[in-house]
C-alpha positions in Angstrom: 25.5 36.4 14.4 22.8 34.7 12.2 19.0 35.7 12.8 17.9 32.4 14.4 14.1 33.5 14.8 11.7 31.2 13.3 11.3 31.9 9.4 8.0 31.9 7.2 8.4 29.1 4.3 10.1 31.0 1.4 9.5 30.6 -2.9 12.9 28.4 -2.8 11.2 26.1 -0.1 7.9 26.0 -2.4 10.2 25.4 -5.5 11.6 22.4 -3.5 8.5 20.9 -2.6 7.1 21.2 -5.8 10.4 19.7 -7.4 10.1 16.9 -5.4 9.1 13.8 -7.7 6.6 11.9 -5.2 4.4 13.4 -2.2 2.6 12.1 0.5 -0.5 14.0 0.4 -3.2 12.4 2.5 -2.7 8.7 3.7 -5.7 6.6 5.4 -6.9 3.3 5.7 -9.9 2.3 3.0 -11.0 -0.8 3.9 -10.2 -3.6 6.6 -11.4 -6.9 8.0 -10.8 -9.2 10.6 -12.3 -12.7 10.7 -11.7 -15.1 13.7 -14.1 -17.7 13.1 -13.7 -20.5 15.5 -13.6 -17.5 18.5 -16.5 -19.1 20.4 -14.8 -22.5 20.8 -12.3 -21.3 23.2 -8.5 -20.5 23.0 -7.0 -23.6 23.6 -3.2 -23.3 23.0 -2.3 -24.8 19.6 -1.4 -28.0 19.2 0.8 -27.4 15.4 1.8 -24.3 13.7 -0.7 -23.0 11.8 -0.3 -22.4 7.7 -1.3 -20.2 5.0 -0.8 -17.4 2.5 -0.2 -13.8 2.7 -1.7 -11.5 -0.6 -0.2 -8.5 -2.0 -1.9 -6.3 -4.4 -1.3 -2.4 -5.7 -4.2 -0.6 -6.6 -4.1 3.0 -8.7 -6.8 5.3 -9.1 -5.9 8.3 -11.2 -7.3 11.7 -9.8 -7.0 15.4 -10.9 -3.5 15.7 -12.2 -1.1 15.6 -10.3 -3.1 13.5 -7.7 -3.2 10.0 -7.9 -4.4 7.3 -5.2 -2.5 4.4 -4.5 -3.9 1.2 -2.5 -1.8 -1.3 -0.9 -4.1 -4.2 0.0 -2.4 -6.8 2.4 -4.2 -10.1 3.1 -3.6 -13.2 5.5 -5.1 -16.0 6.0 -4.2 -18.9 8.9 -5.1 -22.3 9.0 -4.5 -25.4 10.6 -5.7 -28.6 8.3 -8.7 -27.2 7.1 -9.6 -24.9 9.7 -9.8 -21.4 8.8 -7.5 -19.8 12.4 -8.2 -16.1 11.1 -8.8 -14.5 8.1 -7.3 -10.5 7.7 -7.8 -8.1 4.3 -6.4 -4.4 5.0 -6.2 -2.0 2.0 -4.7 0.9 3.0 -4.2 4.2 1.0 -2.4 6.9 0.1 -3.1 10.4 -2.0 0.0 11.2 -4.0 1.2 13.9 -5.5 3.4 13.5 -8.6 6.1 15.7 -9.7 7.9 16.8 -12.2 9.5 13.6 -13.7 10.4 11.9 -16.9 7.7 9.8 -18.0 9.2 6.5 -17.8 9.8 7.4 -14.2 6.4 7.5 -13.5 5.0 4.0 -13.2 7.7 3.1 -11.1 7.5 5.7 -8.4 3.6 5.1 -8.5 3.8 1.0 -8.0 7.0 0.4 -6.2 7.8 4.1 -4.4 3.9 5.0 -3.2 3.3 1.1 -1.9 6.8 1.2 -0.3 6.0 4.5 2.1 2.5 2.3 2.7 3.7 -0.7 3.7 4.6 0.0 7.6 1.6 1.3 8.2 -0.3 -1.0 6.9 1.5 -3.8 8.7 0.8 -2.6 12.0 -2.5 -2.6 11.4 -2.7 -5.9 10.7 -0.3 -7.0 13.3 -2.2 -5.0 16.0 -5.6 -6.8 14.5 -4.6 -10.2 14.9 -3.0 -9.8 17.9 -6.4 -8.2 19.1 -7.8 -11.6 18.2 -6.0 -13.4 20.7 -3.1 -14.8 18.3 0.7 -13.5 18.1 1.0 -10.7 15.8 1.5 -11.2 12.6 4.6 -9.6 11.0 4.6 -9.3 7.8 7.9 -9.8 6.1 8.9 -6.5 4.1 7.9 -6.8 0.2 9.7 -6.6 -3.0 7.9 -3.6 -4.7 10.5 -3.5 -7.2 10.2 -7.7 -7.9 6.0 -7.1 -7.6 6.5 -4.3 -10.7 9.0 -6.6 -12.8 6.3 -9.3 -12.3 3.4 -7.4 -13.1 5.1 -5.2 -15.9 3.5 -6.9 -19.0 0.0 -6.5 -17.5 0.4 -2.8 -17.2 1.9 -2.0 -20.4 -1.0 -4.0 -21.8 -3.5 -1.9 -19.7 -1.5 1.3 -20.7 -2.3 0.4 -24.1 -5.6 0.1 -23.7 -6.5 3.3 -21.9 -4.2 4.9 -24.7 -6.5 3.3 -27.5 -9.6 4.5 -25.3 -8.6 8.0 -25.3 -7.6 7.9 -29.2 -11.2 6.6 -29.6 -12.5 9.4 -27.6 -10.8 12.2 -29.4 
């Protein structure tokens, strides 16, 4: 009969971990704002279905290797004609560690992978918030990491180039 008492974490369980090419490390939320500006005048039920945008934007910070911090920032904004309904910004953050992995890997687990394992959390927040404010939640419809990335891939080549002809200058 197998020993089925509880076990301390083993070298092969370390050599897993550290294997593993993307880590949640830390995850918190940065920064967050609700604005509900017509409050005072009542909650009258609405008389039309309000309108408006939703923002999506992934932030990177680089940290001691092999730490990086990646940013999700979500924002809505409701309105109805010209009246500003609500008004929510939530940028919320995550402390990953990178793992072994090929090099043209990397960028993809950092903007599509990292914002990915953000996302739920990040939509609650918001959903709870405007519900908070007295209006339905608001449900954000999952993202497209991997569409945001092919959209945004010239930009970040272009900055990769940059920082690369920095550090050249540097050295």
């Amino acid at each position: 009969m197998a020993d089925q008492s509880p076990t301390q974490p083993n070298a092969a369980d370390a050599a897993a971990q550290a294997a593993a090419p993307l880590t949640v490390v830390h995850q918190y939320l940065k920064d967050f704002s609700f604005e509900n500006p017509n409050a005072a005048n009542g909650f009258a039920p609405l008389k039309e279905m309000p309108t408006g945008y939703i923002r999506v934007d992934v932030r990177v910070k680089p940290m001691t290797p092999p730490d990086i911090e990646v940013s999700l920032f979500l924002a809505a904004e409701a309105k109805i004609g010209d009246t500003t309904i609500y008004v929510v910004e939530s940028e919320y953050a995550g402390v990953f560690r990178l793992g072994k992995v090929p090099q043209e890997h990397m960028l993809p687990l950092i903007m599509i992978e990292a914002p990915r394992l953000l996302f739920p959390f990040s939509r609650q927040l918001i959903a709870t918030a405007v519900q908070a404010g007295g209006f339905p939640p608001l449900y954000i419809n999952p993202v497209d990491f991997v569409q945001l990335y092919r959209d945004r891939q010239p930009d970040l080549q272009e900055a990769i180039k940059d920082a690369q002809a920095t550090e050249g200058a540097k050295a």
